[in-house]
SEDRENMAR-89711 format. One record per residue (C-alpha): residue in three letters; x, z, y. Coordinates in steps of 0.2 Angstrom, whole numbers, plus 5000, padded with zeros to 4 digits. Layout:
(ALA (X Z Y));
...
//
This chain:
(UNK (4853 5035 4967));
(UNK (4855 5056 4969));
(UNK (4857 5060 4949));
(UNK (4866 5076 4953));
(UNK (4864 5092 4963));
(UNK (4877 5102 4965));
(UNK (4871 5119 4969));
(UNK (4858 5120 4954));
(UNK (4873 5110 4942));
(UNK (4886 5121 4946));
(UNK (4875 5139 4944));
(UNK (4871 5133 4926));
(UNK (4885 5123 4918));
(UNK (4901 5136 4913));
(UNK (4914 5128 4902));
(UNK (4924 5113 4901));
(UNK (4914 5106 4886));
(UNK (4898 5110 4896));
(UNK (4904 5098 4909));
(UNK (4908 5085 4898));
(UNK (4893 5085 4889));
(UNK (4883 5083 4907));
(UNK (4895 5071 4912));
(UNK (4891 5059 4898));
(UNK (4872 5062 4897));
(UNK (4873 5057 4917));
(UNK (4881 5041 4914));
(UNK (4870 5037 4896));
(UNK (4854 5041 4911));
(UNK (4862 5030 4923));
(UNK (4865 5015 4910));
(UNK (4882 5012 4915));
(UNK (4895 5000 4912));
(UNK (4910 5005 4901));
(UNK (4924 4994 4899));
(UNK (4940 4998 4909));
(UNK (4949 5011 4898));
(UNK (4934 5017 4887));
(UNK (4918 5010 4878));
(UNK (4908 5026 4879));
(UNK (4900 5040 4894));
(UNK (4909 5052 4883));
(UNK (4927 5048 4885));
(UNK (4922 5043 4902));
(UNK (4917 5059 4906));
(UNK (4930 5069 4898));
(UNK (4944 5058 4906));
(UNK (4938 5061 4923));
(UNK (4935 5081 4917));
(UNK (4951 5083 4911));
(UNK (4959 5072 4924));
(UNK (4953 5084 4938));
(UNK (4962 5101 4927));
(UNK (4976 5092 4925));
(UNK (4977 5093 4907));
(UNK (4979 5079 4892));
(UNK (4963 5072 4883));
(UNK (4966 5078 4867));
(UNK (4965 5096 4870));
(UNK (4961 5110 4856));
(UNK (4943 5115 4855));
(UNK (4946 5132 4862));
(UNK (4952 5125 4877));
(UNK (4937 5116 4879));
(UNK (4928 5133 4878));
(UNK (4934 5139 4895));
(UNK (4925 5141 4909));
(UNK (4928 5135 4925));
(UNK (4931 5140 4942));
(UNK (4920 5136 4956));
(UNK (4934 5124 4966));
(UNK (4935 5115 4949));
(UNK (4917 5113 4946));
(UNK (4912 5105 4964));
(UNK (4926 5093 4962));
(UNK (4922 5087 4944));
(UNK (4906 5084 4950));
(UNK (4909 5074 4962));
(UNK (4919 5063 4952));
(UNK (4905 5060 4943));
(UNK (4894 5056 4958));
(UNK (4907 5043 4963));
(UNK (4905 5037 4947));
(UNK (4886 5034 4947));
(UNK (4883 5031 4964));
(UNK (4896 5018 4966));
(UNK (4899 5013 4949));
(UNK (4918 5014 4952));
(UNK (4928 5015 4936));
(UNK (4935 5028 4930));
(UNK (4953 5022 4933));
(UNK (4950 5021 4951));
(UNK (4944 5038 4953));
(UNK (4958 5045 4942));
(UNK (4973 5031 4948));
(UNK (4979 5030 4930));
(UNK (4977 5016 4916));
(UNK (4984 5017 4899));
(UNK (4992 5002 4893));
(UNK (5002 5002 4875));
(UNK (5003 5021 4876));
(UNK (5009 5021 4892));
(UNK (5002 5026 4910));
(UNK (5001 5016 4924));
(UNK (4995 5019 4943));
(UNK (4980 5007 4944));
(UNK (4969 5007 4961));
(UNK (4958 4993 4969));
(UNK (4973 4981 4972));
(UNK (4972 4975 4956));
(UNK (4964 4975 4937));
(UNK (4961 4989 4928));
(UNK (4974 4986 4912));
(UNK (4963 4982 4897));
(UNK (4971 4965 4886));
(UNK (4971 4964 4868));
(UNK (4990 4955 4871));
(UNK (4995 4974 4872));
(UNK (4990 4976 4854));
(UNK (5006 4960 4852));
(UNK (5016 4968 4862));
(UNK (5015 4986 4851));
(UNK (5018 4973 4838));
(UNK (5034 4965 4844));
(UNK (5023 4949 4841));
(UNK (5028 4947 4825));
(UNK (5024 4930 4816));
(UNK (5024 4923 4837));
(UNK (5039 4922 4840));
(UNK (5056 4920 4828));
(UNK (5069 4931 4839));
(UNK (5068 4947 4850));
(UNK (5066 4936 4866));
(UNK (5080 4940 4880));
(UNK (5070 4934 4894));
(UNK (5052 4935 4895));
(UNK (5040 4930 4909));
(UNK (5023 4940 4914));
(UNK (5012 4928 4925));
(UNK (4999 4936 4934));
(UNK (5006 4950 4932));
(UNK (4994 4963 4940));
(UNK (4997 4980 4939));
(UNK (5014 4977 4929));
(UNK (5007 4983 4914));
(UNK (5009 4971 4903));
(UNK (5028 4966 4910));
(UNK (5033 4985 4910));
(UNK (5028 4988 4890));
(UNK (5035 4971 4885));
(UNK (5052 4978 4893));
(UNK (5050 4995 4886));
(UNK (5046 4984 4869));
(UNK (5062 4974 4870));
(UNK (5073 4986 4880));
(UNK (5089 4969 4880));
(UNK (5075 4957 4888));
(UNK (5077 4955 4907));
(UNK (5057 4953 4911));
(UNK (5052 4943 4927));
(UNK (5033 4949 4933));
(UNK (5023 4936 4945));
(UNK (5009 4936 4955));
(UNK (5002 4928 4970));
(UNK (4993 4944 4975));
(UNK (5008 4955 4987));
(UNK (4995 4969 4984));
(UNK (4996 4968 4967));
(UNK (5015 4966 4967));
(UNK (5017 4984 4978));
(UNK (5008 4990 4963));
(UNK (5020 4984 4951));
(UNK (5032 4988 4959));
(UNK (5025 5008 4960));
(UNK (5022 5005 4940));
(UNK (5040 4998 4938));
(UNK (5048 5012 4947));
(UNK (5038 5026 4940));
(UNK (5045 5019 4923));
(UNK (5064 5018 4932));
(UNK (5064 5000 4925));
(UNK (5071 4992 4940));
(UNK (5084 4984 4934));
(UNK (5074 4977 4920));
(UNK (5059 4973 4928));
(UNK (5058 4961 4944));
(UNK (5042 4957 4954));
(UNK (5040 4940 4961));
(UNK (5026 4933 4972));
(UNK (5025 4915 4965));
(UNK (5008 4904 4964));
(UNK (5007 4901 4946));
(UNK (5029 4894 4943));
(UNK (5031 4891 4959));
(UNK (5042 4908 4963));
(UNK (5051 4903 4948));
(UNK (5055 4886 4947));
(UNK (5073 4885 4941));
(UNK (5069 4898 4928));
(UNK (5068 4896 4908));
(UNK (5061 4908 4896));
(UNK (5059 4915 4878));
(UNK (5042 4920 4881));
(UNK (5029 4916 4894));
(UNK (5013 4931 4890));
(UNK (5001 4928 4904));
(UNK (4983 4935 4906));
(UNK (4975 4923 4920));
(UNK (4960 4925 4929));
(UNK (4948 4916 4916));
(UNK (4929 4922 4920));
(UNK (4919 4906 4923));
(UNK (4905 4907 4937));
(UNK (4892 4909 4924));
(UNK (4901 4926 4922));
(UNK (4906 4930 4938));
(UNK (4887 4928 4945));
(UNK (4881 4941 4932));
(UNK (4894 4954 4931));
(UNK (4890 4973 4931));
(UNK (4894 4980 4947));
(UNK (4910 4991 4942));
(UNK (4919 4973 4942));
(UNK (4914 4970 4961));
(UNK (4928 4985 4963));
(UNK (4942 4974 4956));
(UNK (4949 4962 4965));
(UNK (4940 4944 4964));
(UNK (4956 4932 4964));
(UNK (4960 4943 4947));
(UNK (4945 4936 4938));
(UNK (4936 4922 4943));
(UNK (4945 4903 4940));
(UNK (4933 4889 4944));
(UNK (4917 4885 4937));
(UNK (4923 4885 4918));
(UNK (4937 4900 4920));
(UNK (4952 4889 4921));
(UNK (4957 4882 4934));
(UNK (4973 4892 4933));
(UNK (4975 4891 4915));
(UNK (4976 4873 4917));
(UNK (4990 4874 4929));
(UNK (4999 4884 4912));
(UNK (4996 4873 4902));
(UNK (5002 4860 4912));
(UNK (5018 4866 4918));
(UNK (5023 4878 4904));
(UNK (5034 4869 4895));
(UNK (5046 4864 4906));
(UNK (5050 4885 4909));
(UNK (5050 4888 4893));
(UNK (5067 4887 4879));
(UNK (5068 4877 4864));
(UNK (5060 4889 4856));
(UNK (5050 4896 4868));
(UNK (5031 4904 4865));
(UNK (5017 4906 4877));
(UNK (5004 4919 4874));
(UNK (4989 4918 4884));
(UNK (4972 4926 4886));
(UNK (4958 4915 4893));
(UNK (4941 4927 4885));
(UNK (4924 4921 4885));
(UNK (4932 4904 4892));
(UNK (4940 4900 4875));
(UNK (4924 4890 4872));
(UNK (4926 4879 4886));
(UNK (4946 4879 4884));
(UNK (4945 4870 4866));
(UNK (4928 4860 4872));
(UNK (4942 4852 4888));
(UNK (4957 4851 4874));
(UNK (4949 4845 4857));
(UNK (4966 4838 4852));
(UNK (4977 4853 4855));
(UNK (4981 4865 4838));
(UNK (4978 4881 4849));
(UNK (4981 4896 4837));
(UNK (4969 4909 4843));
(UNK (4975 4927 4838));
(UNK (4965 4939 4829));
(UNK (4966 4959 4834));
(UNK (4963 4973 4822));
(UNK (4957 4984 4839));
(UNK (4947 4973 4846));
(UNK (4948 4959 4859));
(UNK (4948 4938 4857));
(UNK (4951 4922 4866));
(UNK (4970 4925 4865));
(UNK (4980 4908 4861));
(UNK (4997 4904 4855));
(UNK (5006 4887 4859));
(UNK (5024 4884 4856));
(UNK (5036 4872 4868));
(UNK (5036 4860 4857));
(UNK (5017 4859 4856));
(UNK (5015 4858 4873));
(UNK (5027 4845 4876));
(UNK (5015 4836 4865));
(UNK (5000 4836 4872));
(UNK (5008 4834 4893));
(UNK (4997 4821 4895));
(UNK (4980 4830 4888));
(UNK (4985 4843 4900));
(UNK (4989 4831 4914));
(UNK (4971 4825 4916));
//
């Protein structure tokens, strides 16, 4: 789909507002999909404008007044072509997230960060958990984002981040760095507990892939960029959750939490668990099928989770 030519584009639109302002009405034409760092062609626009001049969002509205060079101009619109043509999100084209007021380097090895949990994290999960934990555990970890704000959060915790994924791992590993958090911080290729079998924690905060089939077979196409291991788990989004459930308890302390996110899937979580008292958290900016289970919980219902 060609939405944009470049010679007539560039002869006509001058300022930094102006490119905006096409930007967005590009992407409103084009009927994207927004949902990997913004909600709206607006802020997806500017973040790939202001990306390419280098210079923060938030900018003063004189700023966004000023015109642009030629050299600017062709490579903002290019962005946006990327963006339209391939529908690849605007993190990719950018290599940056935000995740809990804090950037990460994102690219197609892993999830673009986006979980509610960082709203607990910025939180210090209050009413979770009793204590500031001092060893918490991030499965599937991803990108590292949510691993890297909970140790920023609790600056005495030592945080262990998991993933299957080596790829996504090097990515952590960039993110942890980038943050100088490596003595905080350590990366761990493990199949659910399996890299971390001897260990016991304080908090286990995990956000597994959860979407069920269903999902999967009618996702928009900026997903088909991320990698498919970081979404998809079984026909009703939790094959891997399941695994959690049932192994949780034996990594965590007495008074150990898990935090975990399962979406859309929460439906077919409580329909497989009737019995289990899942305490499904509620955001103030948004977000849902977030549940919390204490040790004691789940050493109660072993053999639900066992079958």
């Amino acid at each position: 789909m060609e939405i944009i030519n470049f010679v007539e584009v560039s002869e006509q639109l001058q300022t930094v507002n102006d490119y905006v302002r096409f930007g967005a009405s590009q992407f409103n034409h084009a009927q994207l999909y927004f949902g990997h760092g913004t909600n709206n062609a607006w802020d997806e626009a500017l973040t790939l404008v202001m990306h390419e001049l280098a210079l923060p969002r938030d900018m003063s509205a004189d700023i966004m007044q000023c015109q642009l060079i030629s050299q600017e101009r062709v490579a903002i619109l290019q962005l946006f072509e990327r963006r339209i043509v391939e529908a690849v999100p605007a993190a990719y084209l950018t290599n940056q997230a935000m995740f809990c007021n804090l950037p990460f380097y994102v690219d197609e090895r892993v999830l673009v960060p986006r979980s509610p949990i960082g709203e607990l994290i910025e939180n210090e999960f209050a009413g979770l958990i009793e204590n500031p934990p001092l060893r918490i555990l991030d499965l599937c970890t991803g990108s590292g984002c949510i691993a890297i704000a909970c140790a920023v959060t609790f600056p005495d915790a030592e945080v262990d981040a998991v993933d299957l994924s080596i790829d996504a791992l090097n990515v952590a590993q960039i993110n942890i760095d980038g943050h100088g958090l490596s003595a905080q911080v350590i990366p761990i290729q493990s199949d659910v507990f399996s890299g971390v079998s001897e260990q016991r924690y304080d908090l286990i905060v995990t956000n597994p892939p959860y979407v069920d089939q269903e999902d999967v077979d009618s996702l928009p196409q900026e997903f088909l960029h991320e990698p498919k291991m970081g979404l998809g788990s079984g026909f009703d989004g939790l094959d891997i959750t399941r695994k959690i459930l049932a192994q949780a308890a034996e990594h965590l302390n007495d008074k150990g939490v898990l935090i975990c996110e399962v979406g859309n899937s929460q439906v077919h979580l409580t329909a497989a668990f009737p019995n289990v008292p899942f305490q499904w958290l509620e955001f103030e900016h948004g977000g849902h099928g977030v549940f919390r289970l204490t040790k004691a919980q789940l050493e109660q219902h072993q053999q639900d989770f066992a079958q």
